[in-house]
C-alpha positions in Angstrom: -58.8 93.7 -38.4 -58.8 91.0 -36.1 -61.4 87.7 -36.9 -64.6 87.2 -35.0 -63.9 83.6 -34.9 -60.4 81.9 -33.9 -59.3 79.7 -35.8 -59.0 76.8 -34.0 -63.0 77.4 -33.8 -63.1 77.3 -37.4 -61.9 73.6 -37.1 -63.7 72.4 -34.3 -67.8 73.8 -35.6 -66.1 72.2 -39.3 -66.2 69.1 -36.8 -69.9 69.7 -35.0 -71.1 70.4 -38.7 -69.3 67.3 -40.6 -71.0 64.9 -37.9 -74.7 65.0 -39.4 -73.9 63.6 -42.5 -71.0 61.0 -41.0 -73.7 59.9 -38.8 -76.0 59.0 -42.0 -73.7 56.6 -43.1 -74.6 52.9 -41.6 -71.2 51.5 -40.4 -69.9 55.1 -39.1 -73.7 56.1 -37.8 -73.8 52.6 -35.7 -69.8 53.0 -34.5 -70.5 56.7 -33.3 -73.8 55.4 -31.3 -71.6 52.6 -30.1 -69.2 55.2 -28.6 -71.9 57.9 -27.5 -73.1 54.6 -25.0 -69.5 53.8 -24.1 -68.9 57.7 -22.9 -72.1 57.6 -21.3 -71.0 55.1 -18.9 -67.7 55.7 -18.6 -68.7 59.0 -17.3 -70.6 57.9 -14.7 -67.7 55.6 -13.3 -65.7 58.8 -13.2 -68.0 60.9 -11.4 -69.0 58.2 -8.9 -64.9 57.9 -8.6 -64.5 62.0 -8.6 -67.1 61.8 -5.2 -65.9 58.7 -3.7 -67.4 55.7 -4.8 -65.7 52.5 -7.2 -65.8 52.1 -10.7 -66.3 48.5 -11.0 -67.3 48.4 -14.9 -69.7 48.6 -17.3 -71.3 46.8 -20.3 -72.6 47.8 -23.4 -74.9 46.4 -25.8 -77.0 47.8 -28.9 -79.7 49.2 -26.9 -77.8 50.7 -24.4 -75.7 50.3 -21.4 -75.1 49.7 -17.4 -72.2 51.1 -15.3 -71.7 49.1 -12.2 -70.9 51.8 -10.1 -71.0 51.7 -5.5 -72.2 55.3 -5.2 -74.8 57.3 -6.9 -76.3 60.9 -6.7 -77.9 63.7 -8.9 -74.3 64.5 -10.4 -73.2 61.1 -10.8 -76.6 60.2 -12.5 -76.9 63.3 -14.8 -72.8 64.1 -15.7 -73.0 62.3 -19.0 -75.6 64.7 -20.1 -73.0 67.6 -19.4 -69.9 66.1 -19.9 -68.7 65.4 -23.4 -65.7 63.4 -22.1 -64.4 62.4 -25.4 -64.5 66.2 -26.9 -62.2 66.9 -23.5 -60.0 64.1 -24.5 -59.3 65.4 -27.9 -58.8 69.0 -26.8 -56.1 67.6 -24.6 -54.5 66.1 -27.5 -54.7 69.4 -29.3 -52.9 71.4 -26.5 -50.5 68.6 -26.2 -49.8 67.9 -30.3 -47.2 69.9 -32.7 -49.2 72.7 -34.8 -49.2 71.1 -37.8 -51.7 67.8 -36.6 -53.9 70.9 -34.5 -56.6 70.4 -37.1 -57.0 67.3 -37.1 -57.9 67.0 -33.3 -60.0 69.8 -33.6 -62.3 68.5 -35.7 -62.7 65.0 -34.1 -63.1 67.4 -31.2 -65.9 68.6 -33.0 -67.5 66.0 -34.2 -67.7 64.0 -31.3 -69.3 67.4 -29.1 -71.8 66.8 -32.2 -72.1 63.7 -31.5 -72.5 64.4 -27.7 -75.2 67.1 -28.4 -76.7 64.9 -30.4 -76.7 61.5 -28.3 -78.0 63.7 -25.7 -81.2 64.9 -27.1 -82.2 62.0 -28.4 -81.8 59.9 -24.6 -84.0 63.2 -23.5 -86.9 62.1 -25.7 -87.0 58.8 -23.9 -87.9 58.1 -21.1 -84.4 57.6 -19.2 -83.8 56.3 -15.5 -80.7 58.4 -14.8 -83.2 61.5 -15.6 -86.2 59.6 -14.3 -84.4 59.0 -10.8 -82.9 62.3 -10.1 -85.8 64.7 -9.6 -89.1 66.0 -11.3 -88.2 67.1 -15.2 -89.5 70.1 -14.4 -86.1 70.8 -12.0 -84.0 68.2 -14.3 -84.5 69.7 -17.4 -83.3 73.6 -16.4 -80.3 72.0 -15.0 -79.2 69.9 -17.6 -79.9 73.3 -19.8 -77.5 75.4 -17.3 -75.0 72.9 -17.4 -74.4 72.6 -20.5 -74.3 76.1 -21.6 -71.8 76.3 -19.3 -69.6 73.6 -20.6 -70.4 75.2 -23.9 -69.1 78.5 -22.8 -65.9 77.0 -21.5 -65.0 74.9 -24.5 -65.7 78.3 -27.0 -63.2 80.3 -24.1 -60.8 77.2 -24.8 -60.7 77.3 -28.2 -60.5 81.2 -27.8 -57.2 81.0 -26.2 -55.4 78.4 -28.1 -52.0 79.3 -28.8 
């Protein structure tokens, strides 16, 4: 009988699960905040590069961050609330790396798309400019919602078809 869950699955929700407690702990809870802002705006330098605008930087401090970007949008504002870029990296190392170091990716995989999820939700609670800017919650919101179940649905077909 074939498993309901791959594997590789296993690994990565291991990841999604571990983060809530790693979080708790001062030094790692402060260093994974620190990179939730540092994805946040590095995201929207890519997508303002991805449409045709310049990445000119960005700077991060404990209460949050600035990308200096020359073009902005809707999906330039709101793509770091559907884009975990750093889960993406690491499933790029795990499709790259020798079976035996799989795991490991995996579940930093995991545990920053934990991270991501919850980074996210909390900036929803505030009251956040990119959101703020783009259009009324009540069209903001269902969007962000879509989006992400769709880049949900492509990571679990992902990690469905690991080799």
């Amino acid at each position: 009988m074939k498993p309901i869950l791959s594997p590789h699955l296993h690994w990565f929700l291991a990841g999604v699960c571990v983060y809530p407690f790693l979080s708790k702990i001062r030094m790692i809870g402060h260093t994974l905040h620190f990179l939730s802002v540092v994805e946040h705006e590095v995201i929207h330098g890519f997508a303002a590069v991805f449409l045709g605008g310049r990445f000119l930087g960005f700077r991060v401090t404990p209460y949050g961050g600035q990308a200096d970007i020359t073009k902005s949008n809707w999906f330039i504002r709101l793509a770091p609330y559907f884009c975990p870029l750093f889960t993406i990296a690491f499933l790029c190392l795990t499709l790259s790396s020798i079976l035996d170091i799989r795991p490991v990716f995996l579940v930093s995989s995991g545990l920053f798309y934990g991270n991501f999820l919850s980074f996210n939700t909390s900036s929803l609670r505030v009251r956040q400019p990119d959101i703020l800017n783009t259009a009324p919650l009540v069209l903001v919101y269902p969007v962000l919602i879509m989006l992400n179940l769709l880049v949900a649905f492509l990571l679990g077909f992902i990690l469905f078809r690991l080799p």
